[in-house]
Every structure is written in structure tokens, then in C-alpha cells.
C-alpha positions as a printed Julia matrix, in Angstrom:
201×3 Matrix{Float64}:
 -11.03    1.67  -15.04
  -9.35    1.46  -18.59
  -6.1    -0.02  -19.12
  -4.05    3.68  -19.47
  -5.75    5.24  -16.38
  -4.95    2.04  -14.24
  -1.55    2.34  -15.38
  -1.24    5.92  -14.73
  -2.84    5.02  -10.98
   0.0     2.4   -10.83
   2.86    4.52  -11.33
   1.54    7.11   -9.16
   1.06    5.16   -6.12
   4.62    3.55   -6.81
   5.75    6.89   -6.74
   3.75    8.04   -4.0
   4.93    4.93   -1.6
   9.09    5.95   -2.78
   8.19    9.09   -1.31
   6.65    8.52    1.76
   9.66    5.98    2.09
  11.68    9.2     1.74
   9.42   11.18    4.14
   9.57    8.83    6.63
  13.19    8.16    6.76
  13.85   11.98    7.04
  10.62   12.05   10.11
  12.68    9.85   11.8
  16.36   10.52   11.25
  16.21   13.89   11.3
  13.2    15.82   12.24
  11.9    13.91   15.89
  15.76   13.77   17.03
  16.36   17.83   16.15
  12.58   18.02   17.73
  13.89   16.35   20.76
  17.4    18.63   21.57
  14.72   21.05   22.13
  13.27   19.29   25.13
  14.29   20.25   28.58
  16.9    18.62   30.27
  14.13   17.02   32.52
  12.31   14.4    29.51
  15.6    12.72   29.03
  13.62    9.73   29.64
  11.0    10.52   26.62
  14.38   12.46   24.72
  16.52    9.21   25.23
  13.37    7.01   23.38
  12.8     9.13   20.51
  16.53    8.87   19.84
  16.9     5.13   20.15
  17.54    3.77   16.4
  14.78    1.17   16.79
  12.02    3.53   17.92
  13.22    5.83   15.29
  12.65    3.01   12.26
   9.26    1.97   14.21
   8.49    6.25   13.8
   9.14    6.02   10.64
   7.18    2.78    9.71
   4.09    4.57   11.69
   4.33    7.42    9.72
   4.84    6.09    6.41
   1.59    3.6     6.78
  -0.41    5.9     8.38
  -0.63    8.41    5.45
  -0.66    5.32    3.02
  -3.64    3.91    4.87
  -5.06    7.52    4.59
  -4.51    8.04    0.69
  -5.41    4.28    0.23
  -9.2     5.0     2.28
  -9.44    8.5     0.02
  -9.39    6.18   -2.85
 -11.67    3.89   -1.7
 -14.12    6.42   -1.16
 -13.58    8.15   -4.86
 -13.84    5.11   -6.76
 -16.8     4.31   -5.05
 -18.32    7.57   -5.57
 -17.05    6.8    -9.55
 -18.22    3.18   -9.97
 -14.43    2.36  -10.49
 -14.51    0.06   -7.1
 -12.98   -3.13   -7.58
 -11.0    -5.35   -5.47
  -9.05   -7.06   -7.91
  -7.75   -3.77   -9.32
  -6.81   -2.84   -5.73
  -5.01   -6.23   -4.99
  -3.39   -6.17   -8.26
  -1.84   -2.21   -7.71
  -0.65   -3.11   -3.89
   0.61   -6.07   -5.41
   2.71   -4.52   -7.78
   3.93   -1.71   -5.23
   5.36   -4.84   -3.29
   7.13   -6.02   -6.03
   8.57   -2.78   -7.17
   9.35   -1.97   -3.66
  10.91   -5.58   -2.74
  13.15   -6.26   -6.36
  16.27   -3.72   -5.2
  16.23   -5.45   -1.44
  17.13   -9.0    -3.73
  20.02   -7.36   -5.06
  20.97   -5.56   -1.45
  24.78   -8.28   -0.39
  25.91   -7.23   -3.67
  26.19   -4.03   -3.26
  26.74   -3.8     0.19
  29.91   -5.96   -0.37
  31.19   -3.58   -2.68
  29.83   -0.91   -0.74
  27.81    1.09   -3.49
  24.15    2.36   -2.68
  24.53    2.24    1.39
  22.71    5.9     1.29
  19.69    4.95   -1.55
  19.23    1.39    0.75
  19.37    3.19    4.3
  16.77    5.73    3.16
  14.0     3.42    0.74
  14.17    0.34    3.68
  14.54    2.74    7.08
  10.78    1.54    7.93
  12.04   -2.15    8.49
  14.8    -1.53   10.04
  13.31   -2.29   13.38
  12.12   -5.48   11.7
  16.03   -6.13   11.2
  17.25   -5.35   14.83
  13.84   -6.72   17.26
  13.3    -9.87   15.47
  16.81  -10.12   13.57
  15.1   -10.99   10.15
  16.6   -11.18    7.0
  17.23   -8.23    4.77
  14.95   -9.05    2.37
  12.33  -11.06    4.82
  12.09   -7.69    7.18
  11.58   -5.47    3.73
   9.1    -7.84    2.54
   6.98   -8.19    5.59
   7.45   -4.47    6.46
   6.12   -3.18    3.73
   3.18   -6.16    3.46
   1.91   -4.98    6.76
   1.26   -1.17    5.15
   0.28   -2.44    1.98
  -2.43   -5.06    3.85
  -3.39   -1.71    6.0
  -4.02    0.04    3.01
  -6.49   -2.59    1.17
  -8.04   -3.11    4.36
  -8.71    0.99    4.31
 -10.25    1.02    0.65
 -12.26   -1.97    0.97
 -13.54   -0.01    4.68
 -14.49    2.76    2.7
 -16.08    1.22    0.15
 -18.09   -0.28    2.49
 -19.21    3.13    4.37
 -19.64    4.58    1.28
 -22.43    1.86    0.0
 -24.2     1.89    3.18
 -24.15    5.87    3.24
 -25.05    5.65   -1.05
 -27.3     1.75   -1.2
 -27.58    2.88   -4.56
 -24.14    2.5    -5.48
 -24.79   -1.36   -4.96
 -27.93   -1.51   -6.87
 -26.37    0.15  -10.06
 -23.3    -2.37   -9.65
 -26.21   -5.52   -9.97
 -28.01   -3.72  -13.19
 -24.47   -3.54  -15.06
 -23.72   -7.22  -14.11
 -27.07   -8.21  -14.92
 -27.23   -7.86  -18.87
 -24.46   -9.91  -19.04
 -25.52  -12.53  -17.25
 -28.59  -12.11  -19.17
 -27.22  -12.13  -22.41
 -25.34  -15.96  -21.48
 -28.43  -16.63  -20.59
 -29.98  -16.2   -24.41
 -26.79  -17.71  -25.76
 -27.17  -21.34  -24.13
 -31.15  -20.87  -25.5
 -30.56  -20.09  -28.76
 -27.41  -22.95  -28.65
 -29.99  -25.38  -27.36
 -32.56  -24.97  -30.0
 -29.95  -25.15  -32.49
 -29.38  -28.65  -30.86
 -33.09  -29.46  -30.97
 -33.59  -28.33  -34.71
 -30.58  -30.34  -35.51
């Protein structure tokens, strides 16, 4: 993958995971509380659950990863399918999604003090908030460890689907060793030609 296409796949799964942060927030804020007036008056036990604020930030987190870990896998597969696989590249894009994701959580007492951006922070870090209220983490420790469970989900996904995809395509594999191979070859007729230089001299 060239330099302009992997940052093109950067920004888009940056934008992709500020979305799904979006998606998620509204899944369980909105959508499985209205979903749950419409019960009967006989699941209050299932109606009171869905409506407690920790199950709803533990929806949302479910939500959020799962179609992560499912657009994550879909990659996987297509840059198998491409010869693109690598798992630096994908360690190097979920890293930078983390960092993206985690800089405005640094920067989260200031303006809470001052009491600017309570709306852009409740919506972007709803999937931790369970994080926050179970295990009574940190603001920034519950973001940060929220969000590295999904991204860890997702590499685990795209390295799984590499791997079904090479034992479905063994060919994939062998064409991986021939383009390593010439270089490895070519070192190889460096360090001759540098030692007979040494002999002649």
C-alpha cells in the first residue's frame, strides 16, 4: 500500500470509528430506551435493564465494536485478496485511531470546569462510560482502555481473516515468499561481490 492510499485508509477509518461513536451513543440513549416504552407493562424487569445508564453505555460499547470488528475482518479479507496484507500497516492505523480518539479525553477537566463541550464529550466517550461508573476509572484511563479493547478486537479480526483467507487461497502465501525472495537474493550478491572486492584487494 503506497503512502497516499494508506493515508486515505487512515482518515477513513478515523472517520468511520467518530461515527460509530456517534451511532452508538444514539443506539443507546435513544433508540433501545424509545424501543423499550413499547414493551408491555409485564417486562419491566427486561424494560428496567435496558434503561439502566450502565447497561445503556455497555449497549453502546457492544454495538460500536461489533461493527468495527466487522469492517476491520472485511478488510482483512480484501487486502488479502489484494496482496496489501500487512500487520504493521494494521497496527500502525489502529494505533493512530487510538491516538486521535484519546488526545480530546487529555484536555476533558478543562473544559468541563468551564463547562464547554459537555454534549461533543457525552456523545464521542458514551462507550466507556460504564468503564467510568463499574470500575470508577479515570476519565482518560476508561477512554483509553475502552476504546483499546475494540481496537485489539479489530486487529485480532483482520489478522483472523487473513488467516482463513490463506488457508482457503495457499497461494496467496506462496506469492508473498517469491516477492520477498529477490530481495533477499539480491543481499545475497551484494556481500559476494563486496567479498571479492576484499579478496582482489
Amino acid at each position: 500500500m503506497d503512502s497516499l492510499k494508506m493515508l486515505i485508509y487512515i482518515a477513513s477509518r478515523i472517520g468511520m470509528m467518530i461515527l460509530l461513536c456517534v451511532f452508538g451513543a444514539f443506539i443507546g440513549v435513544i433508540l433501545f430506551p424509545a424501543v423499550c416504552t413499547l414493551m408491555p407493562g409485564s417486562w419491566h424487569t427486561v424494560k428496567t435493564f435496558f434503561t439502566d445508564t450502565d447497561n445503556m453505555s455497555i449497549i453502546a460499547f457492544a454495538v460500536t465494536t461489533i461493527i468495527m470488528v466487522r469492517l476491520f475482518y472485511n478488510d482483512g479479507k480484501l487486502h488479502s485478496a489484494y496482496e496489501e496484507w500487512s500487520s504493521v500497516m494494521i497496527s500502525t492505523v489502529l494505533l493512530f485511531m487510538l491516538f486521535i480518539y484519546f488526545i480530546p479525553a487529555i484536555f476533558y477537566e478543562s473544559f468541563n470546569a468551564e463547562g464547554k463541550g459537555k454534549v461533543f464529550y457525552l456523545v464521542l466517550y458514551y462507550e466507556s462510560e460504564w468503564l467510568r461508573s463499574i470500575a470508577d476509572m479515570p476519565y482518560t484511563v476508561s477512554v483509553l482502555i475502552g476504546m483499546g479493547m475494540t481496537l485489539f478486537c479489530c486487529f485480532a479480526s483482520y489478522i483472523i481473516a487473513f488467516r482463513i483467507y490463506v488457508r482457503r487461497h495457499p497461494v496467496i502465501l506462496k506469492q508473498m515468499a517469491e516477492k520477498a525472495a529477490p530481495s533477499s537474493d539480491e543481499d545475497e550478491d551484494e556481500n559476494d561481490e563486496s567479498g571479492e572486492e576484499e579478496n582482489m584487494s
